[in-house]
C-alpha positions as CSV (number, residue, x, y, z in Angstrom):
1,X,35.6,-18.8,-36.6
2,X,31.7,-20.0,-37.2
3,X,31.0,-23.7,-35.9
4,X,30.5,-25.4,-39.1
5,X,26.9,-26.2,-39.9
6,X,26.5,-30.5,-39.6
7,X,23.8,-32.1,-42.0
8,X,21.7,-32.5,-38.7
9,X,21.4,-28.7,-38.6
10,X,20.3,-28.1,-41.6
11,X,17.7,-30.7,-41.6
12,X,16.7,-28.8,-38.5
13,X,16.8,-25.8,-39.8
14,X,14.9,-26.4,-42.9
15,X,11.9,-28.3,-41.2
16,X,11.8,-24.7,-38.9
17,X,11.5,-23.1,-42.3
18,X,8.9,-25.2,-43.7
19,X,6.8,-25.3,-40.4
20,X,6.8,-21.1,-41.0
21,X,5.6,-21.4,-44.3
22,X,3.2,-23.9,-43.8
23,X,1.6,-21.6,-40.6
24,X,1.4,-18.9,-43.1
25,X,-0.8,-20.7,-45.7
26,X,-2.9,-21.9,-42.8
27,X,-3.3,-18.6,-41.6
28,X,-4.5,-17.0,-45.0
29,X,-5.9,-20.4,-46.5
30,X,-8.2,-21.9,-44.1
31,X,-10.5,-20.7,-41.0
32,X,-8.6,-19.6,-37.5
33,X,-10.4,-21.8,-35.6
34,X,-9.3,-24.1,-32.3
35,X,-9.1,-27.4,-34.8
36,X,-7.8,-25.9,-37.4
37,X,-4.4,-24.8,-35.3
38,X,-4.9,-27.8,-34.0
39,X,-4.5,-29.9,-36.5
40,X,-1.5,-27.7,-37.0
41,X,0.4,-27.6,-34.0
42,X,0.3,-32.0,-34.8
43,X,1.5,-31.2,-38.1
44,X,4.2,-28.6,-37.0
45,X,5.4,-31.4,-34.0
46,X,6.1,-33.9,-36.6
47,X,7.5,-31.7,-39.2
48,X,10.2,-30.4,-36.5
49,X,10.7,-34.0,-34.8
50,X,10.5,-36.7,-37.7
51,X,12.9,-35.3,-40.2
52,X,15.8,-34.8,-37.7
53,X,15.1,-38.4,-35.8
54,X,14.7,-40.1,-39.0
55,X,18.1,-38.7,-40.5
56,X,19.7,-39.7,-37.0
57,X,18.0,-42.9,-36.9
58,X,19.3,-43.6,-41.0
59,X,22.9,-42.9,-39.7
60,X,22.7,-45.0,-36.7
61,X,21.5,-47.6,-39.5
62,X,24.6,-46.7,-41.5
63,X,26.7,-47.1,-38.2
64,X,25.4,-50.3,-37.2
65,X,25.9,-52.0,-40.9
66,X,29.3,-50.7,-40.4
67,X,29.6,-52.6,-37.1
68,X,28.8,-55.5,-39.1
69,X,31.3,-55.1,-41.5
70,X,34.1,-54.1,-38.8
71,X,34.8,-57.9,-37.7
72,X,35.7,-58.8,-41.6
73,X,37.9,-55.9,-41.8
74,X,40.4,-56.9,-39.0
75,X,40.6,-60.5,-40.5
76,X,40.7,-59.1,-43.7
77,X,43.9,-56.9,-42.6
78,X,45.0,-60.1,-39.9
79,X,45.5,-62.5,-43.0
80,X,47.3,-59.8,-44.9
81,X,50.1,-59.1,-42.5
82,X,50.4,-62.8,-42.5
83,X,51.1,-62.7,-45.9
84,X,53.9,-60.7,-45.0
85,X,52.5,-57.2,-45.9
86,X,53.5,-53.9,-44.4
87,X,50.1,-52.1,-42.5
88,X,50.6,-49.7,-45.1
89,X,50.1,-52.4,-47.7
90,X,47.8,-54.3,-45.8
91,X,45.3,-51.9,-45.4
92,X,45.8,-50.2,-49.2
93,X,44.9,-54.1,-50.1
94,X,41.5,-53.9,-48.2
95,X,40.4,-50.9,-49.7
96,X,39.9,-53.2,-52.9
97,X,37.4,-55.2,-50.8
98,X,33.9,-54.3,-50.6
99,X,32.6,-53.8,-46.9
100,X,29.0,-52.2,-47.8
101,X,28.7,-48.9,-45.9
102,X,32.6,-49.6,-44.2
103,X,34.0,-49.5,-47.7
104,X,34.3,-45.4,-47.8
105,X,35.9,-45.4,-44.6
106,X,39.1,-47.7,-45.4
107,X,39.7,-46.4,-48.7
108,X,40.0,-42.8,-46.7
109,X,42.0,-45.0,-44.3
110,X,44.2,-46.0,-47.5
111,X,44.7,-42.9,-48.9
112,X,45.7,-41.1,-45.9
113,X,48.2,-43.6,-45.2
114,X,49.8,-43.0,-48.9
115,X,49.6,-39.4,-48.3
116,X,52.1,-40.0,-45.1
117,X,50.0,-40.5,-42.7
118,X,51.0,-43.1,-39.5
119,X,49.0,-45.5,-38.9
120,X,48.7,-44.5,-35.5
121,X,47.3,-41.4,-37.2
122,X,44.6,-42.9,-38.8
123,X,43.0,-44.9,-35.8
124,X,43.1,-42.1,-33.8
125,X,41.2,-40.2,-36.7
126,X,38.5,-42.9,-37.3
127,X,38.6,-43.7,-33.2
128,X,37.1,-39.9,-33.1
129,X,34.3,-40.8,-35.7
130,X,33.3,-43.8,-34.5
131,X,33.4,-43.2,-30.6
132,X,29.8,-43.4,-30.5
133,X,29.9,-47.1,-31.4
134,X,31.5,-49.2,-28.4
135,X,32.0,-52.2,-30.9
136,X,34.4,-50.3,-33.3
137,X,35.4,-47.8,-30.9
138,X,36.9,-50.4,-28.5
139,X,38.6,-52.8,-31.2
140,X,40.3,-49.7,-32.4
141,X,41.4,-48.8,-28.7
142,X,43.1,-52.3,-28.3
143,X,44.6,-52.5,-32.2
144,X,46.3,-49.1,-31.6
145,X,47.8,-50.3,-27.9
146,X,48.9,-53.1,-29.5
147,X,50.5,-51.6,-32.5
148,X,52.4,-49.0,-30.4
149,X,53.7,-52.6,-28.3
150,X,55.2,-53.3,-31.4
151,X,55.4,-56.9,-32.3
152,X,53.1,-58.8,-34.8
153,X,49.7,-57.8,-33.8
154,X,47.8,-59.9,-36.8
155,X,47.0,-63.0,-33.6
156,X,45.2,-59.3,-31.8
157,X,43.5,-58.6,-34.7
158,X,42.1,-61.8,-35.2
159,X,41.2,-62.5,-31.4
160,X,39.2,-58.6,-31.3
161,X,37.4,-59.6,-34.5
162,X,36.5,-62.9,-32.9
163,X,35.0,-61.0,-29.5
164,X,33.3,-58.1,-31.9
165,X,31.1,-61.5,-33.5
166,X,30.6,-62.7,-30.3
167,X,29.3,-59.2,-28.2
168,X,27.1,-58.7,-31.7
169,X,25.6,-62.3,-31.6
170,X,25.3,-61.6,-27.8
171,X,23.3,-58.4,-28.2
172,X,21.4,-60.6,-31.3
173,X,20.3,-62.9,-29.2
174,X,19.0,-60.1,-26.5
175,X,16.9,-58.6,-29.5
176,X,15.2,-61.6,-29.9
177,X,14.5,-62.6,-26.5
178,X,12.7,-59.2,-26.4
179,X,10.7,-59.2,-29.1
180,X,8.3,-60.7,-27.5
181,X,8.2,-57.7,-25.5
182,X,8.0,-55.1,-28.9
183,X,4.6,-57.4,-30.1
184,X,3.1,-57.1,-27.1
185,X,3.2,-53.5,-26.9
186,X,2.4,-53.6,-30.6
187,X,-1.0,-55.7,-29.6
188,X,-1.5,-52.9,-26.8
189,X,-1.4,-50.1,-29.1
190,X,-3.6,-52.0,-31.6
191,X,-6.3,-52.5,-28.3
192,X,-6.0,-49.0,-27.7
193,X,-6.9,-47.6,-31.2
194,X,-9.9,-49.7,-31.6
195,X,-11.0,-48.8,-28.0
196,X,-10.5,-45.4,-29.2
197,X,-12.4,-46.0,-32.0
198,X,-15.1,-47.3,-30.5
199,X,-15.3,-44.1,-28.3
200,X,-15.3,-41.9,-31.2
201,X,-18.2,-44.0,-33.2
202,X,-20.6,-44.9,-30.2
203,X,-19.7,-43.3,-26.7
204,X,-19.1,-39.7,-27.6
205,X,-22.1,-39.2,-29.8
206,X,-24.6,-41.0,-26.6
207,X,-23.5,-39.3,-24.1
208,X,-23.7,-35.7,-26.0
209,X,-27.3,-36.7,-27.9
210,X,-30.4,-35.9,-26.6
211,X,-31.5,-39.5,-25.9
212,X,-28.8,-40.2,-23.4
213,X,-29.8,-36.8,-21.4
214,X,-33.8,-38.1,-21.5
215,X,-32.5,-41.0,-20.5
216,X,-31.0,-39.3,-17.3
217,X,-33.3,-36.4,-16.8
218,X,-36.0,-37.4,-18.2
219,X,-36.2,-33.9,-20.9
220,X,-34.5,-34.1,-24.5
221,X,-31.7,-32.4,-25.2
222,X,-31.1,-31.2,-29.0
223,X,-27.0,-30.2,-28.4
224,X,-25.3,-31.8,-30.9
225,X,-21.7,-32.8,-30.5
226,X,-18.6,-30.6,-32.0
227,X,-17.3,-33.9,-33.9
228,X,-14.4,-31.8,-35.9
229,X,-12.7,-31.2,-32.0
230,X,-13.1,-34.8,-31.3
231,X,-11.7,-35.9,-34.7
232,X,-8.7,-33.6,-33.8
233,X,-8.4,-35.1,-30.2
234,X,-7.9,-39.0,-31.7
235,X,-5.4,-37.7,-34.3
236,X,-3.4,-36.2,-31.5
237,X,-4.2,-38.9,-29.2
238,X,-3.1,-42.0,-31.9
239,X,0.0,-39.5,-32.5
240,X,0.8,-38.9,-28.7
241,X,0.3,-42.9,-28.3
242,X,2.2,-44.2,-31.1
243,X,5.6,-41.9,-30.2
244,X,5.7,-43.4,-26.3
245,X,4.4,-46.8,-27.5
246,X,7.3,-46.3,-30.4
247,X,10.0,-45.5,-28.3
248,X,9.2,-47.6,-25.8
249,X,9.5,-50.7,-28.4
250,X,12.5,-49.1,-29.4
251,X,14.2,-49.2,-25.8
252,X,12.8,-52.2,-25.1
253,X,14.2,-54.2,-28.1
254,X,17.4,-52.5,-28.9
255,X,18.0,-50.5,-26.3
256,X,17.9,-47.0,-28.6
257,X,15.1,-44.0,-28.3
258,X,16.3,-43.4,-32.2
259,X,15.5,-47.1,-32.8
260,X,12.1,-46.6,-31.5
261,X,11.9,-44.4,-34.7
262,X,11.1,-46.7,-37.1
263,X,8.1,-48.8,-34.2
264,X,6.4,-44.8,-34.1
265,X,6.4,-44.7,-38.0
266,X,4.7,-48.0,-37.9
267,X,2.4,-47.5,-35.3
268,X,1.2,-44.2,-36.3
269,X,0.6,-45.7,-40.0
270,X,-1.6,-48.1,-38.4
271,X,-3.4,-45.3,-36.4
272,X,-3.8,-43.3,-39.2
273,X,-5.5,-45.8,-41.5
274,X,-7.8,-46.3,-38.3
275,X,-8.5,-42.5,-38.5
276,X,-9.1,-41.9,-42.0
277,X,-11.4,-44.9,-42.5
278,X,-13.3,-44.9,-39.2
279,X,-13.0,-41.2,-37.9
280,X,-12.3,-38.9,-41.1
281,X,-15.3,-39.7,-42.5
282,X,-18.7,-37.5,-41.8
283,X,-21.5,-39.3,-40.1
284,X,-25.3,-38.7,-41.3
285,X,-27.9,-39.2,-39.2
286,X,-31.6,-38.7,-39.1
287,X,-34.2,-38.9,-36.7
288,X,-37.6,-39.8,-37.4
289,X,-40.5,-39.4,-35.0
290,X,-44.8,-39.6,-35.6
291,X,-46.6,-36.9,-35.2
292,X,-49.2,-39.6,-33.2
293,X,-48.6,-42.6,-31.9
294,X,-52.2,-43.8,-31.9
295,X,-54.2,-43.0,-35.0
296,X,-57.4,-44.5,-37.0
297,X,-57.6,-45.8,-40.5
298,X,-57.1,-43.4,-43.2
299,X,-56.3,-41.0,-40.7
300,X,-53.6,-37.6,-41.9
301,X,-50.7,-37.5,-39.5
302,X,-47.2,-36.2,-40.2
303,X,-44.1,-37.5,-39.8
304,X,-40.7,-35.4,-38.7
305,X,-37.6,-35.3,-37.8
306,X,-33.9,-33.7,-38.8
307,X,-31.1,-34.8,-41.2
308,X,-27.3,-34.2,-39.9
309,X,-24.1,-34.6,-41.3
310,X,-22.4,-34.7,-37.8
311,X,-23.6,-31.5,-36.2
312,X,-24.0,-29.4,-39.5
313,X,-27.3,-29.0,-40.8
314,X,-28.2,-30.9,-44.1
315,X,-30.6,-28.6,-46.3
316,X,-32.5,-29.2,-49.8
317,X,-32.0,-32.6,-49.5
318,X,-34.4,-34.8,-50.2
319,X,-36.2,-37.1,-47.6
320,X,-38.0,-40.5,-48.8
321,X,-40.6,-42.0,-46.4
322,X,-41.9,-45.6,-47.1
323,X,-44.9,-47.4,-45.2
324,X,-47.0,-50.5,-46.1
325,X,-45.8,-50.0,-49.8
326,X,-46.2,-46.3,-50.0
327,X,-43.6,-44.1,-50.5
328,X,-43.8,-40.5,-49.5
329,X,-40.8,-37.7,-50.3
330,X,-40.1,-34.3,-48.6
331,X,-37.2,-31.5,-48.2
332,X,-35.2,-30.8,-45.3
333,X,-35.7,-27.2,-44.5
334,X,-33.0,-24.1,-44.0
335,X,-32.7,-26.1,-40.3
336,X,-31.9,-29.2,-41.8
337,X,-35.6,-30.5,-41.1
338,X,-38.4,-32.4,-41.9
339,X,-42.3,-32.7,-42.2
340,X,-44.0,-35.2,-44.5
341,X,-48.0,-35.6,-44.4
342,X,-49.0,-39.6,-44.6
343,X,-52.5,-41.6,-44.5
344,X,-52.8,-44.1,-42.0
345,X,-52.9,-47.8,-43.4
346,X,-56.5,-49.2,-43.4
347,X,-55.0,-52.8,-41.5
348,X,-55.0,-52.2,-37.5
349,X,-52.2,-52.5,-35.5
350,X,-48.7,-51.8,-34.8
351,X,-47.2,-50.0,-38.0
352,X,-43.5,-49.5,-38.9
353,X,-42.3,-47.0,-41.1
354,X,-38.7,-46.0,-42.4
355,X,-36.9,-43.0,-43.5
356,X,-34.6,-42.6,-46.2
357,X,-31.6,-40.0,-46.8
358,X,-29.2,-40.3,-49.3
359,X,-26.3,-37.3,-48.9
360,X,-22.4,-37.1,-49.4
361,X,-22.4,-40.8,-50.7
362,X,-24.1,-42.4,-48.0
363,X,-27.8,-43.8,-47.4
364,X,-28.8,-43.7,-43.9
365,X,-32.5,-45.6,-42.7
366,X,-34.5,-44.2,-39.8
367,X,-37.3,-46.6,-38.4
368,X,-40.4,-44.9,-36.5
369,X,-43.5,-47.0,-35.5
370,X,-47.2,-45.6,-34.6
371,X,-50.5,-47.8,-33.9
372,X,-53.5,-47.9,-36.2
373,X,-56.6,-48.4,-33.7
């Protein structure tokens, strides 16, 4: 007979199906290049990881409200068989009671018991569902040795509820000694992003511009940076970050990997809103640079220069010069460049100039000076 398929496997085996799918659509919708299926192996990780972790981590949720619930129940049952109730009776009593997500679980109890069931039957049976919880797990372990002693076990009953509350205010207590632990890792992960950040916005750009390789050889470089790759490289990097830094909070404070779950959820939320203000967004740039540095009044010079948004070419765009109160416009050409004629102010001395481009919603200002002699 065919192992019966558990809702875990078919979460599984529908985020295969929509990661399949998905690749398809990539594959015919957008260009096969190295970001592109990079962006998509990120998206394919999450899709086969997050679904399955977050039903797990939803049950052991479910579980550990039952574990709650699970000391209430045994008084519950203790103060009926004072009352001089049967277990039978006793436990069909507690079904009217409302235990949250316990409450499904002893009116099975009940009704199994009223079909003919022992009660000896039924521990065993809920024993096997619950073994991987040690609180309910090992109450249940105890109630059944002591309901096959025989006897009144209502005093047991009581005295395991009592050590269930005390073991869960224990591990409480351990929580919150270590949370102190989870912010700090929290505050790490924050550091990192805006380090990252930081990186992305200022380092990357200077070391791959051709004023960082003047500054080192001496000769301009015009390679311009592939920004798209390093955009995919922080989305993969705040992912890879927030899972360990995740699960790592998730050990730390409650001792679970699946707890961790709900810290990389956070985390990444945080990267994320990082990325898509800070990184997402194109950068425009323009240089400006004078044709002459030392020219005479009223003297023709040009000014030039190239407009970027990151390391495309901006073309047809138009390019707004303004010195001493004049303003001068131009075009950037096929190459994304630049040459406007100007006159020369009559007033000797240093002269500063700016260039204005306004593309894509933003407004970027490039300063160049010359000399008038």
């Amino acid at each position: 007979m065919a192992a019966k398929f558990k809702i875990e496997d078919w979460v599984l085996l529908i985020s295969i199906i929509v990661v399949v799918l998905s690749a398809f659509v990539v594959y015919i919708t957008f260009p096969t290049d190295l970001v592109t299926w990079g962006y998509f192996a990120v998206y394919a990780m999450l899709m086969l990881i997050m679904p399955y972790t977050m039903y797990k981590y939803v049950e052991q949720s479910r579980l550990h409200s039952m574990e709650e619930q699970f000391p209430t129940l045994l008084k519950d049952l203790a103060d009926n068989l004072r009352a001089g109730l049967t277990m039978s009776q006793a436990v069909k009593t507690a079904a009217n009671s409302e235990y949250k997500s316990l409450t499904p679980e002893v009116k099975r109890m009940s009704n199994q018991m009223s079909w003919g069931s022992t009660f000896e039957e039924v521990v065993d049976d809920l024993r096997a569902k619950f073994s991987s919880s040690p609180f309910i797990s090992r109450g249940l372990a105890i109630l059944l040795q002591a309901y096959k002693s025989g006897g009144d076990i209502s005093p047991i009953m009581s005295s395991v509820a009592d050590s269930t509350v005390l073991l869960q205010n224990v591990e409480k207590d351990r929580e919150s000694t270590l949370s102190e632990q989870a912010a700090i890792i929290y505050v790490i992960h924050i550091v990192f992003i805006i380090i990252l950040v930081i990186l992305f916005k200022v380092l990357i750009p200077l070391t791959t511009s051709g004023s960082f390789g003047a500054a080192i050889s001496g000769v301009a470089s015009v390679t311009r940076p592939n920004m798209d790759y390093y955009r995919l490289l922080f989305f993969a990097t705040i992912m890879i970050e927030s899972a360990c830094n995740g699960l790592l909070t998730g050990v730390t404070k409650n001792g679970s990997l699946l707890s961790g779950v709900r810290h990389f959820a956070i985390m990444f939320a945080f990267g994320l809103v990082f990325y898509v203000a800070l990184v997402l967004p194109k950068a425009l740039t323009a240089t400006a640079v004078s044709e002459k540095y030392n020219v005479i009044p009223a003297q023709q010079f040009s000014i030039s220069g190239k407009v970027m948004l990151d390391d495309t070419n901006v073309v047809n765009t138009v390019v707004t010069l303004t010195i001493a109160n004049t303003t001068y416009t131009g075009l950037t050409d096929s190459n994304g460049e630049y040459k406007i004629t100007i006159l020369a102010p009559g007033i000797r001395g240093d002269t500063s100039g700016a260039v204005i481009v306004d593309y894509d919603n933003q407004e970027i200002e490039t300063p160049f000076k010359f000399r008038v002699v």
